[in-house]
The first five atom37 places (N, CA, C, CB, O) and aatype in JSON, in Angstrom:
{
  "aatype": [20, 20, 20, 20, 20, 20, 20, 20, 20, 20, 20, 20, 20, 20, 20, 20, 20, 20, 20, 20, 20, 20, 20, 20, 20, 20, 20, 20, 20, 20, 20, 20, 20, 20, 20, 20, 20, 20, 20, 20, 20, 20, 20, 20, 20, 20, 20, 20, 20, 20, 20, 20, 20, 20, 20, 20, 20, 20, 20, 20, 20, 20, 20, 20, 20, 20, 20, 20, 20, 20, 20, 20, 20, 20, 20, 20, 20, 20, 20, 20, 20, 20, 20, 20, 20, 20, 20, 20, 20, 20],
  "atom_mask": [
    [1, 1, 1, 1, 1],
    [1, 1, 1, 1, 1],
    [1, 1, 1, 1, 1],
    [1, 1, 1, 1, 1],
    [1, 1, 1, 1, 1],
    [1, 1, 1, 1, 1],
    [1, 1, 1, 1, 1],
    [1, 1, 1, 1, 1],
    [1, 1, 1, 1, 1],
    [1, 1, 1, 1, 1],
    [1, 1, 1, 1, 1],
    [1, 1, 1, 1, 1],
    [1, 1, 1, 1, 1],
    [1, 1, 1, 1, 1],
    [1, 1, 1, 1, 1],
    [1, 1, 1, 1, 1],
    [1, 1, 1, 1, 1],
    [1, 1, 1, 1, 1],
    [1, 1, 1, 1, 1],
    [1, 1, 1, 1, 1],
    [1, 1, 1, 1, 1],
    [1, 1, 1, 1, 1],
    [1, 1, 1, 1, 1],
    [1, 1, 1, 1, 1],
    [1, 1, 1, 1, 1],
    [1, 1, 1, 1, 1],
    [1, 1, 1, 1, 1],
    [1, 1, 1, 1, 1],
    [1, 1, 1, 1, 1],
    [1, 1, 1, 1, 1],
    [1, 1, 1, 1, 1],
    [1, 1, 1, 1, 1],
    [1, 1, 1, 1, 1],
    [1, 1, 1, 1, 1],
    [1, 1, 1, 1, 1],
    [1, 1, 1, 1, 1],
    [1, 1, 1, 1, 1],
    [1, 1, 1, 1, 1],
    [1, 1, 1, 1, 1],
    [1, 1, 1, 1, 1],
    [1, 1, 1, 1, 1],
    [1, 1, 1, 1, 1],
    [1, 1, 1, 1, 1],
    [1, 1, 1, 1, 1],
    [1, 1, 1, 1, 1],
    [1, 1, 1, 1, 1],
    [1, 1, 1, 1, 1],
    [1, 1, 1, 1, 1],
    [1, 1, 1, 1, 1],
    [1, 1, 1, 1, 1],
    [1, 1, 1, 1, 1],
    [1, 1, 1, 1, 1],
    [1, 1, 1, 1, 1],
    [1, 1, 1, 1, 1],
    [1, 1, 1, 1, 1],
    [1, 1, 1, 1, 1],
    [1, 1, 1, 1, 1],
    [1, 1, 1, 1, 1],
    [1, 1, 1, 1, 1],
    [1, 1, 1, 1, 1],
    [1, 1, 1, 1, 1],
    [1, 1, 1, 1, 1],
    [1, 1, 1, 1, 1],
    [1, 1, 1, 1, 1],
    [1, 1, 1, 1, 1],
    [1, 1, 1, 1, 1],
    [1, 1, 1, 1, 1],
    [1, 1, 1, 1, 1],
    [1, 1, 1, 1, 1],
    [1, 1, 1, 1, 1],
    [1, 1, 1, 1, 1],
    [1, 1, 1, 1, 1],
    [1, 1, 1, 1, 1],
    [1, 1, 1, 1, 1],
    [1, 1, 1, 1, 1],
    [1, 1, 1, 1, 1],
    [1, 1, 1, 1, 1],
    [1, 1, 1, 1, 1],
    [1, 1, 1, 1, 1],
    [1, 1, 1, 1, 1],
    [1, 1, 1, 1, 1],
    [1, 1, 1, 1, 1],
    [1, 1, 1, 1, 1],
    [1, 1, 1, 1, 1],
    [1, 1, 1, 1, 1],
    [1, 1, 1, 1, 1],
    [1, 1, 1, 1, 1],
    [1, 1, 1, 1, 1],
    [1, 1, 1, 1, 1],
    [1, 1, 1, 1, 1]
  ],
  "atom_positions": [
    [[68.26, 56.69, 43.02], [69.02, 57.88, 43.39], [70.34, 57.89, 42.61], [69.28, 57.93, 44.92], [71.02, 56.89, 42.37]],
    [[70.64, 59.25, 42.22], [72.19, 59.23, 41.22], [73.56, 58.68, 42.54], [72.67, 61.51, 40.42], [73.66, 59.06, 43.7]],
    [[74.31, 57.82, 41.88], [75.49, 57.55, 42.4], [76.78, 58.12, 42.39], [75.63, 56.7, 42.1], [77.59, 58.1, 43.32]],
    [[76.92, 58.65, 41.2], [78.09, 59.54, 40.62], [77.52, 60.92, 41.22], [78.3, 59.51, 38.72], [76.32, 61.13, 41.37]],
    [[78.78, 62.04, 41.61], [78.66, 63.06, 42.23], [78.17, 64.4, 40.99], [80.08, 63.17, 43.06], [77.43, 65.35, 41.25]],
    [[78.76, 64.13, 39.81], [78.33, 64.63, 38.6], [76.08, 64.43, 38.4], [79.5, 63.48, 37.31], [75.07, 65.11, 38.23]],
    [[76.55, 62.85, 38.62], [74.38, 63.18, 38.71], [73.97, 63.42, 39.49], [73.22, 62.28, 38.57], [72.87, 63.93, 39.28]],
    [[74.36, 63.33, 40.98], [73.93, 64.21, 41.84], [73.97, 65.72, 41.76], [74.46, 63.89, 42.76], [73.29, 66.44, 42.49]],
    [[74.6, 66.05, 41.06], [74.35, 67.74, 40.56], [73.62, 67.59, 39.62], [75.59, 68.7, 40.05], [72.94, 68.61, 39.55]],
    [[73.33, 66.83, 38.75], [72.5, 67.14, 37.57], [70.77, 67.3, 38.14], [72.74, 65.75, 36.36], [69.8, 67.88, 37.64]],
    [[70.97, 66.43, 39.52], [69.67, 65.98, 40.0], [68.76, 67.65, 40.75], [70.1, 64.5, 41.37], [67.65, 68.19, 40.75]],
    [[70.55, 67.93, 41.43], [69.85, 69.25, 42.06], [69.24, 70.47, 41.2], [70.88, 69.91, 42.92], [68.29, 71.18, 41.5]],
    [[70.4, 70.52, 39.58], [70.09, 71.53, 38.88], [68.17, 71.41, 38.53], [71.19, 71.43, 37.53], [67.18, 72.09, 38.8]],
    [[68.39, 70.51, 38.0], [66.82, 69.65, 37.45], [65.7, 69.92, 38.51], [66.99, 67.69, 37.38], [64.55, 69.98, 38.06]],
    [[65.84, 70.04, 39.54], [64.98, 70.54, 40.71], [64.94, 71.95, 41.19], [65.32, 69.85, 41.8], [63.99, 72.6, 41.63]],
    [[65.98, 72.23, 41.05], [65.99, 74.24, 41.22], [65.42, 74.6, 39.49], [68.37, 75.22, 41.57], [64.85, 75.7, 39.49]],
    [[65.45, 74.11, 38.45], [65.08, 74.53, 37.28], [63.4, 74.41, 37.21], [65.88, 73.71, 36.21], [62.51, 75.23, 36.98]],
    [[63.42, 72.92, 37.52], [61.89, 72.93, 37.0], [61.1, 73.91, 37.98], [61.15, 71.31, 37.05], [60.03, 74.38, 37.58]],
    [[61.78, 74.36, 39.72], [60.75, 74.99, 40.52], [60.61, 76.59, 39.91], [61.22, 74.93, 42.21], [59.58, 77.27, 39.92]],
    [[61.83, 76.93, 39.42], [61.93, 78.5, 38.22], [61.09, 78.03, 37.62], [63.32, 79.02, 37.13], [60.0, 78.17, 38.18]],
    [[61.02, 77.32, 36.32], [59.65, 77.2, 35.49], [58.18, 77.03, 36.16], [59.81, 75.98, 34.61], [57.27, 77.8, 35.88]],
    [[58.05, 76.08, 36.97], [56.66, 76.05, 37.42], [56.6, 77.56, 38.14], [56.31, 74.66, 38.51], [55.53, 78.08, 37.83]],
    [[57.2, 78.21, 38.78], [56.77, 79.68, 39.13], [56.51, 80.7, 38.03], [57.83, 80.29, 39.97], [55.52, 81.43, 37.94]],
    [[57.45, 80.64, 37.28], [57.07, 81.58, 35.64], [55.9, 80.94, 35.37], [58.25, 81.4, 34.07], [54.85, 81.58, 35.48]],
    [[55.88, 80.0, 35.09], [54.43, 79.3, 34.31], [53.21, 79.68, 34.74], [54.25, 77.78, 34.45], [52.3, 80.04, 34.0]],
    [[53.18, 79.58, 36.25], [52.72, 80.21, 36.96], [51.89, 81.7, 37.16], [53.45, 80.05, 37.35], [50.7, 81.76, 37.45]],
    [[52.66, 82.7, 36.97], [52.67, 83.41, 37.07], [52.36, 84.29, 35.85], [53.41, 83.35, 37.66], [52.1, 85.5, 35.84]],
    [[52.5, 82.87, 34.17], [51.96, 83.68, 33.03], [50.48, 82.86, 32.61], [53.19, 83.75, 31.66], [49.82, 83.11, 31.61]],
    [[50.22, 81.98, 33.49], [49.04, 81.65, 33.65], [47.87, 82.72, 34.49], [49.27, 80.42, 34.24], [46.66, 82.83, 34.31]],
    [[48.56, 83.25, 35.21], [47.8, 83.76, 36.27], [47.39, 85.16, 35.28], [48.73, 83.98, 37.89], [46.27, 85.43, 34.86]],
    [[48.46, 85.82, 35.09], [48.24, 87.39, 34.1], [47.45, 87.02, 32.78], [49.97, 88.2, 33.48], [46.7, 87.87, 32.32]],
    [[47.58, 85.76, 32.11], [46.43, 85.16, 31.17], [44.87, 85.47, 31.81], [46.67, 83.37, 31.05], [44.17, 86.43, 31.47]],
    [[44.59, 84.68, 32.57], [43.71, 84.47, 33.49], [42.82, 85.77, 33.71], [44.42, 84.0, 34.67], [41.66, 86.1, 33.44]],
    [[43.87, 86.32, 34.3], [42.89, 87.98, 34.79], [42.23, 88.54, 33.07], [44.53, 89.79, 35.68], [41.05, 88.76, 32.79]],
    [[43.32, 88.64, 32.23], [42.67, 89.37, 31.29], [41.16, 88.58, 31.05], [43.65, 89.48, 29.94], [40.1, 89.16, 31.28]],
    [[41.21, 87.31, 30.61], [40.2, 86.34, 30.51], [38.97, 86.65, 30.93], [40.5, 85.3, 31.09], [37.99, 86.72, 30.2]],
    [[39.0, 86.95, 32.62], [38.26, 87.17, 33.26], [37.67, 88.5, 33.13], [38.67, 86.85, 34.2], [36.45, 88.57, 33.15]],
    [[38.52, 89.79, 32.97], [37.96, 90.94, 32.39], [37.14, 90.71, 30.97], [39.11, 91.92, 32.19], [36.12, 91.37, 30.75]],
    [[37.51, 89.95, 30.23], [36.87, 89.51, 28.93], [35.48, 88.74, 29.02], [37.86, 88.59, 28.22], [34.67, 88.75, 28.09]],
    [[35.33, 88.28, 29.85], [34.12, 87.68, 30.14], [33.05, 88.46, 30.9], [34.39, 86.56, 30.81], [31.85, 88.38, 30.62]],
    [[33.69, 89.44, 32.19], [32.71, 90.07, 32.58], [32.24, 91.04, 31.33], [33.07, 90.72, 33.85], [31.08, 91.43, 31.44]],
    [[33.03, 91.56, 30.06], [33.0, 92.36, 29.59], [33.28, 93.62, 29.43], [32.57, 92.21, 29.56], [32.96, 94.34, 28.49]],
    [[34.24, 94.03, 30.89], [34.92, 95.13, 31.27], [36.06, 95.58, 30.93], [35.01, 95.12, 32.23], [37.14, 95.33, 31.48]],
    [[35.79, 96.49, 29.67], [37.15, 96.97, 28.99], [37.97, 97.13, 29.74], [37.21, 98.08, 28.29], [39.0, 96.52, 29.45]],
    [[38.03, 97.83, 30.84], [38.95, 98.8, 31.73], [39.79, 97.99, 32.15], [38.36, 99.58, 32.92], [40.99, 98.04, 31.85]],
    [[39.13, 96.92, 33.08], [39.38, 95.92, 34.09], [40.52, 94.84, 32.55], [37.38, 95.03, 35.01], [41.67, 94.46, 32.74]],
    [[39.98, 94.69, 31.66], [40.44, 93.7, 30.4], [41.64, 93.83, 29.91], [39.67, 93.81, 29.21], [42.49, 92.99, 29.61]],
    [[41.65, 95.88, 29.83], [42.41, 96.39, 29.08], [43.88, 96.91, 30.03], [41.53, 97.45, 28.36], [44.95, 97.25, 29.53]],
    [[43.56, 96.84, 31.49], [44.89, 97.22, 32.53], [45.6, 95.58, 32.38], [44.3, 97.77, 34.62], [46.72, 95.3, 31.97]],
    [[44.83, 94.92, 32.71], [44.8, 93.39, 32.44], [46.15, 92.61, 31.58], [43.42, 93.16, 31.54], [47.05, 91.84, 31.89]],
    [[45.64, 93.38, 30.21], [46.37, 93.5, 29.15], [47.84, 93.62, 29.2], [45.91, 94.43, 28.55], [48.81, 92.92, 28.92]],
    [[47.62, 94.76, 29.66], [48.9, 95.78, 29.88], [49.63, 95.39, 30.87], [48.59, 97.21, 30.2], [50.75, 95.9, 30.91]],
    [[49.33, 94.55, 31.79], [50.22, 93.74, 32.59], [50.67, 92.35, 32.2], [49.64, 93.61, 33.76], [51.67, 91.82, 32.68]],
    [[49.88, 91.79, 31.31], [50.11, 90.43, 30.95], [51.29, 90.39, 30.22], [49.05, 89.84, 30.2], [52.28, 89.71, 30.49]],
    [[51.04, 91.5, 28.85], [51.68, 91.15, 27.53], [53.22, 91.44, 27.86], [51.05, 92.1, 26.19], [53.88, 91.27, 26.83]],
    [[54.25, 91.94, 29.25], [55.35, 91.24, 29.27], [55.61, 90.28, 30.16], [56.19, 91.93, 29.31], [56.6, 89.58, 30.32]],
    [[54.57, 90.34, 30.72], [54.71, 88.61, 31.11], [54.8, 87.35, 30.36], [53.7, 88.23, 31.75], [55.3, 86.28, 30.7]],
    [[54.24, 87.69, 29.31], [54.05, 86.64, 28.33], [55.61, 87.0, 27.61], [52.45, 86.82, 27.24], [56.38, 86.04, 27.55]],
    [[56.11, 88.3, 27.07], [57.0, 87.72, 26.61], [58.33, 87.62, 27.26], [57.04, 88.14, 25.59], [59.38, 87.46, 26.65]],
    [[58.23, 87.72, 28.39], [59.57, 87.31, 29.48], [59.35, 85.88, 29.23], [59.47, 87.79, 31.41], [60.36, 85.27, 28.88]],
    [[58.23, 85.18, 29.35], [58.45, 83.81, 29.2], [58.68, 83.69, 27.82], [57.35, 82.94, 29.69], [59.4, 82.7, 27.71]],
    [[58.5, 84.07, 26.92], [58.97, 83.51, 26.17], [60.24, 83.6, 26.14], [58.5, 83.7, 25.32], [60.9, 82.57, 26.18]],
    [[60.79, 84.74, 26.08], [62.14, 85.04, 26.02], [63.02, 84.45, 26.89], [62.3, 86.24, 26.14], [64.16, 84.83, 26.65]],
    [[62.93, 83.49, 28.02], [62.84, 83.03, 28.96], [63.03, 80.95, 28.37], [61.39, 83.81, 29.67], [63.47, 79.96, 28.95]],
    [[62.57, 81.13, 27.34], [62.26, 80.15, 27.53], [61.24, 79.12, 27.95], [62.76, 80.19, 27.8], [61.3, 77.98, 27.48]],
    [[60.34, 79.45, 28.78], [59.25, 79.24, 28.97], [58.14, 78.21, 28.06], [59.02, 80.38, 29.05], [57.66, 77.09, 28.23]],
    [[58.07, 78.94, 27.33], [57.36, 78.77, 26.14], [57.78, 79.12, 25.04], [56.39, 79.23, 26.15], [58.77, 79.86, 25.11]],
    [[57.34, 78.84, 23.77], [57.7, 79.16, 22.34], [57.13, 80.34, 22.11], [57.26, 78.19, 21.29], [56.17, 80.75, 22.76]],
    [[57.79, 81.08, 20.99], [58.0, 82.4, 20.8], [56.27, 82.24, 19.79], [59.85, 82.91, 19.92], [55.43, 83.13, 19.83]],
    [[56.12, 81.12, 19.09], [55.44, 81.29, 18.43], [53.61, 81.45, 19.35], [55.9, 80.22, 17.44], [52.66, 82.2, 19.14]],
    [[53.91, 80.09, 20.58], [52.84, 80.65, 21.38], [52.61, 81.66, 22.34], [52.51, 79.95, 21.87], [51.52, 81.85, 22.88]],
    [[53.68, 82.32, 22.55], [53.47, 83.66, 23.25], [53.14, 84.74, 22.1], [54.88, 84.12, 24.15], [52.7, 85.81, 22.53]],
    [[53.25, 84.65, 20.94], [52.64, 85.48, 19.9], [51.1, 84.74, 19.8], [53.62, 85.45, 18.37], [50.04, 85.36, 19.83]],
    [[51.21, 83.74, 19.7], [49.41, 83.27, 19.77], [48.68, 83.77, 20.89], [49.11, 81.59, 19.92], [47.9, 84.63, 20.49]],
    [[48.62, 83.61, 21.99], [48.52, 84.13, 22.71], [48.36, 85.73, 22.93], [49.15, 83.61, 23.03], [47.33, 86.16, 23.46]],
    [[49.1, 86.35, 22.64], [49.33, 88.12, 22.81], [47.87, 88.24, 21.32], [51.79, 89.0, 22.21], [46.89, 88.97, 21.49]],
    [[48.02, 87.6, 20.3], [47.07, 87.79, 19.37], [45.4, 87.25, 19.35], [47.72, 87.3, 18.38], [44.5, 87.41, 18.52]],
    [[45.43, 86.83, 20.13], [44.23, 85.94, 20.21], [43.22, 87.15, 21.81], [44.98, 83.69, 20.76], [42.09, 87.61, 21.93]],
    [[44.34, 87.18, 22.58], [43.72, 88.32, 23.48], [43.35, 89.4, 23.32], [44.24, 88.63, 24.23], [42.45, 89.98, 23.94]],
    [[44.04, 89.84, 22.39], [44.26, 91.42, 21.52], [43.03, 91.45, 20.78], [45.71, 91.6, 20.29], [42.31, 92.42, 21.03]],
    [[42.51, 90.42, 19.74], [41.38, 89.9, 18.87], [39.96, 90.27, 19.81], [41.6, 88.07, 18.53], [39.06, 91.05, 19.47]],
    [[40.04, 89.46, 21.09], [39.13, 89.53, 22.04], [38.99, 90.62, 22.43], [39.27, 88.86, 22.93], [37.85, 91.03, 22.65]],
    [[40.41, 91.63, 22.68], [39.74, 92.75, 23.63], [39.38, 93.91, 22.61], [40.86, 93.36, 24.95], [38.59, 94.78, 22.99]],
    [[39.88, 93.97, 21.4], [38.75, 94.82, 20.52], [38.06, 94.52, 20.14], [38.81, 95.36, 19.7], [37.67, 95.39, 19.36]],
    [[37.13, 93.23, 20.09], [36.06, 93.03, 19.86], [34.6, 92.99, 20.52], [36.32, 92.34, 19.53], [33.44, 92.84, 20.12]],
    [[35.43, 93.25, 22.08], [34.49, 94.65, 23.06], [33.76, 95.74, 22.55], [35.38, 95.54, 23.91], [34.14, 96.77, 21.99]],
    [[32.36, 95.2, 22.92], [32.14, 96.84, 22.55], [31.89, 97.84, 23.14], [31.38, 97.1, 21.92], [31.08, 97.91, 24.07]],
    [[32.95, 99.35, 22.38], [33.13, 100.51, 23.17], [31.95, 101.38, 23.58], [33.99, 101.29, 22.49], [31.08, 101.78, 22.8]],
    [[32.0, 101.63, 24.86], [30.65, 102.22, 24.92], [31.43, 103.92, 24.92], [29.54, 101.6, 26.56], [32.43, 104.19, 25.59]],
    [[30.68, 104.92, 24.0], [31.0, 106.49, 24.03], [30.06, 106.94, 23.97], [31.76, 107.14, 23.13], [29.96, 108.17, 23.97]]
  ]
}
């Protein structure tokens, strides 16, 4: 346990921080997830609202900190790849 009153704050920050990240993380796992799952049943609609809710989730975390800018662009591109490669039924 910290002894100095200085690491005892460092201890609390470090515990209110990481529980912010594991909830973002969280939460851009989860909006990953759904699109995924529209992608697999194959349901544009369901894939493509999906989408449209994820992609600022993804970049709040990044912007956030969260994650790297470069994998929240992997990410946003790799889903994007998937969901037009649905095919449109007209």
């Amino acid at each position: 346990m910290p002894i100095t009153k200085s690491a005892q704050k460092q201890l609390r920050k470090s515990r209110e921080r990481r529980l912010r990240n594991r909830g973002a993380k969280s939460s851009l796992k989860t909006a990953i997830k759904k699109v995924r799952e529209g992608l697999e049943r194959r349901d544009l609609e369901a894939a493509g609202k999906a989408m449209e809710l994820a992609l600022p989730v993804i970049d709040k975390a990044a912007g956030k900190g969260f994650i790297h800018k470069n994998a929240a662009a992997r990410y946003k591109s790799r889903l994007a790849r998937q969901l037009h490669a649905l095919p449109r039924s007209s």
